[in-house]
N, C-alpha and C positions, 0 to 999 in steps of 0.2 A: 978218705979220698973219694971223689967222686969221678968215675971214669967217663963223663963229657967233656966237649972241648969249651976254653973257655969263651970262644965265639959263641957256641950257644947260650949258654948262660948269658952272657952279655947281648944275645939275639932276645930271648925272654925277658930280660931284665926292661931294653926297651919299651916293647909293646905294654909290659907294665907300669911302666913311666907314663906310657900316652893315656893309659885309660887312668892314672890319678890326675891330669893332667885336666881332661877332659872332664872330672867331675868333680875339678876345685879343690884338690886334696893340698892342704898346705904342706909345704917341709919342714919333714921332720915329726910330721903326726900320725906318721903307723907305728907299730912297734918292730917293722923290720923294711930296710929298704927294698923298692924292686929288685937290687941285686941278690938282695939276700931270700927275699921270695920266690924267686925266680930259682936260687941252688934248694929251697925247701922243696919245691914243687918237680922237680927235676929228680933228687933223693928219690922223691915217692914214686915215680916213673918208674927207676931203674929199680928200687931194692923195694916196693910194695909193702915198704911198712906199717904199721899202724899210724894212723894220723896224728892220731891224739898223741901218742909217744915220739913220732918224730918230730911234731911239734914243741914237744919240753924242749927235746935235743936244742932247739933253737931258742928258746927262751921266750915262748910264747904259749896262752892258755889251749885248753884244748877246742874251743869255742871262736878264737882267732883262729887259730890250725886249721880249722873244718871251713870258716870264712875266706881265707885265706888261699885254701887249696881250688874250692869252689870259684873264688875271683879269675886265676891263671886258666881253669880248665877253659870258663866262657871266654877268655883272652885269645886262647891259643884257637879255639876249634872256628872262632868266627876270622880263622884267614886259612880255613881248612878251603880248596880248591871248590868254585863252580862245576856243578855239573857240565855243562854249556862250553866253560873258560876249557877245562879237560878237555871237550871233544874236539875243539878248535885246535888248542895248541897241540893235540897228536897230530891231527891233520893238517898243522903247520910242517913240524917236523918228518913227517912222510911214515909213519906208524905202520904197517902194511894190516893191522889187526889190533882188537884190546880183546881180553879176555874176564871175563864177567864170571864172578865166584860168591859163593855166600857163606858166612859161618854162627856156629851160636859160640857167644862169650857166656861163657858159665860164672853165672850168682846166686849168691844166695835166696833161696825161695822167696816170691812176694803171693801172696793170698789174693793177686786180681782175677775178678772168674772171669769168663767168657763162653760161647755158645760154639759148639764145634758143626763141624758139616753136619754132622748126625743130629743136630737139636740136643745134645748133652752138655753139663753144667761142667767144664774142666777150667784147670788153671792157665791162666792167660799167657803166662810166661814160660810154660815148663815145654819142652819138647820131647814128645815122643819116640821119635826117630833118636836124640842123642840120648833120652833116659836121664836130662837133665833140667832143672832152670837155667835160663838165660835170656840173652837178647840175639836177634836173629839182625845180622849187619851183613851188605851188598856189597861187593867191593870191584873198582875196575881195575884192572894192571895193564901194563905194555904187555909188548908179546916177549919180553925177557920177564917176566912177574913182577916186576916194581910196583906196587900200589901208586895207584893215582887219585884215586876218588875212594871216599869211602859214604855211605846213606844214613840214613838216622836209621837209628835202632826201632825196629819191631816185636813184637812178643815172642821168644820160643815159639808158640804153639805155632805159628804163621810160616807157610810152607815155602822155601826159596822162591818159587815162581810166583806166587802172591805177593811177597816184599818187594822183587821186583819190577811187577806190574804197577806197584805203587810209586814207585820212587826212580824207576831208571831205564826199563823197558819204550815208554813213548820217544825219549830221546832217542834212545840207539836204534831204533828204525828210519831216525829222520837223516844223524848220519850216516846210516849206508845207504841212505836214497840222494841225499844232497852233498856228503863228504867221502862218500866213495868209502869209507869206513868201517868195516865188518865185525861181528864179535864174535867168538867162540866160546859157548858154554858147553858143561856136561848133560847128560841126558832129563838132568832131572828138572830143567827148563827145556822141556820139551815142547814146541805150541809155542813158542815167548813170541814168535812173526817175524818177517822180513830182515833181514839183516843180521840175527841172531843163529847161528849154526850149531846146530846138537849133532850127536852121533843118532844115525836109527837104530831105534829098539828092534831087539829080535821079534818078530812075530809071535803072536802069543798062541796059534797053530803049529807050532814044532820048527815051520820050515825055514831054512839056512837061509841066510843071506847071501845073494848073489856076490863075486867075487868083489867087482866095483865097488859094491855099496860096504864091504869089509874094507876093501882098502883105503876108503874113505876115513871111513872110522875110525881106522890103526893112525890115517895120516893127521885129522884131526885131533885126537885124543894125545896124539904124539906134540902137538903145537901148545896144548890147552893145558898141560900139565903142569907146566911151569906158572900157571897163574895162584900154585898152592905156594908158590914162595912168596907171593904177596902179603899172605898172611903170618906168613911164619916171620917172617922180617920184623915184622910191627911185635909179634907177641914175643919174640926173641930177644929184642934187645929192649923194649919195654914190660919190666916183670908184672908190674901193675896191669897188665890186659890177661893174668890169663888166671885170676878169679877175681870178682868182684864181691863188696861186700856193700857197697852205693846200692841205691836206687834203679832200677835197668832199665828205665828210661831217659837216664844221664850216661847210660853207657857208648851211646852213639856221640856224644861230646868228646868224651874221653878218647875213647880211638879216634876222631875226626886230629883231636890235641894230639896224641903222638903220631899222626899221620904227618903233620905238618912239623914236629922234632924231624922225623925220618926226612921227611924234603931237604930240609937246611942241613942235616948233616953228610946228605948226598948231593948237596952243590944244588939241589932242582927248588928251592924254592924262587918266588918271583917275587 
């Protein structure tokens, strides 16, 4: 038994119809229909099988399985939300806040080097801070934590404020300068500019923080907290996000695909 509803599946099964649809696929010339790719690809979401073995389950090689899986993910993740579409439609529905969080999905090692602050030869993808590989992914939520946006995947080594200087920082100053739209990150986008709100760091002189600027703190940290259920939502009921054995530069597809599962099975897709 597979514990989705059968709207989603029949959600997935569509979008798979359109894109064989789209590229001339005659009926009856895969070896499994959108429907039934659509519960293959769905399988692996929820129970992080092995491909290849969940693939026999369905009566197909391990080489279609890998095709097959790989079709649904670029299906699903290219109706994963605009950056832009997000900002709008909070500020349609009157948002009073997003809150902006970062995490690394942990995979298995990839041997890409790259060049650290220091001029030293280290691994592209491993993070130091978590003591692991993975891919480093940005994400927005409401101010009750619902994911809304999620960013393409960055390397481990690359430090939340740097991925989000790439990918999502120019926006979120423009809506709080034009959409009245503020975000509250933790301290460790500190510097991100205008419209983007940290806690202040304690002084690195000893001395306490005046009372205000604590209570600030307490009262932000108290709003911002809830954006950690944005992520736990996606890796909770998606068992496939919380190792990867893919590529980690696919793994920003992946969670962008069950970002957009989690939409539809909470009424908010468009």
């Amino acid at each position: 038994m597979l514990d989705v509803s059968r709207e989603l599946v029949c959600h997935v099964s569509r979008l798979l119809a359109a894109q064989r649809r789209a590229r001339g696929t005659r009926r009856g010339a895969r070896a499994l229909t959108p429907f039934r790719q659509a519960m293959f690809v769905l399988a692996w979401f929820r129970k992080r099988e092995d491909i290849a073995v969940l693939g026999a389950g369905f009566g197909i090689s391990r080489s279609t399985a890998y095709r097959y899986h790989g079709e649904a993910i670029d299906v699903l993740a290219a109706q994963a939300p605009d950056l832009h579409e997000v900002l709008h439609h909070a500020h349609e529905q009157g948002l009073t806040h997003l809150n902006l969080d970062g995490k690394l999905f942990r995979s298995d090692r990839c041997g890409e080097q790259t060049l650290s602050v220091k001029g030293e030869s280290i691994d592209a993808w491993y993070s130091g801070k978590a003591h692991a590989p993975g891919a480093n992914l940005q994400a927005l939520t409401a101010p009750d934590g619902f994911p809304l946006w999620i960013s393409d995947a960055e390397p481990g080594s690359t430090h939340d404020i740097t991925a989000a200087r790439t990918h999502v920082l120019g926006a979120l100053c423009w809506a709080a300068a034009h959409l009245d739209l503020p975000t509250l990150a933790d301290a460790g986008y500190d510097g991100a500019g205008i419209g983007v709100h940290t806690p202040v760091k304690q002084p690195s002189d000893g001395r306490d923080l005046d009372i205000d600027t604590r209570t600030r703190n307490a009262l932000l940290r108290g709003l911002r907290c809830l954006a950690e259920r944005g992520f736990a939502l996606l890796t909770g009921r998606w068992r496939a996000l919380r190792h990867f054995t893919t590529s980690p530069e696919k793994i920003g597809d992946i969670v962008k695909a069950a970002l957009v599962l989690t939409h539809f099975e909470h009424g908010r897709h468009q």
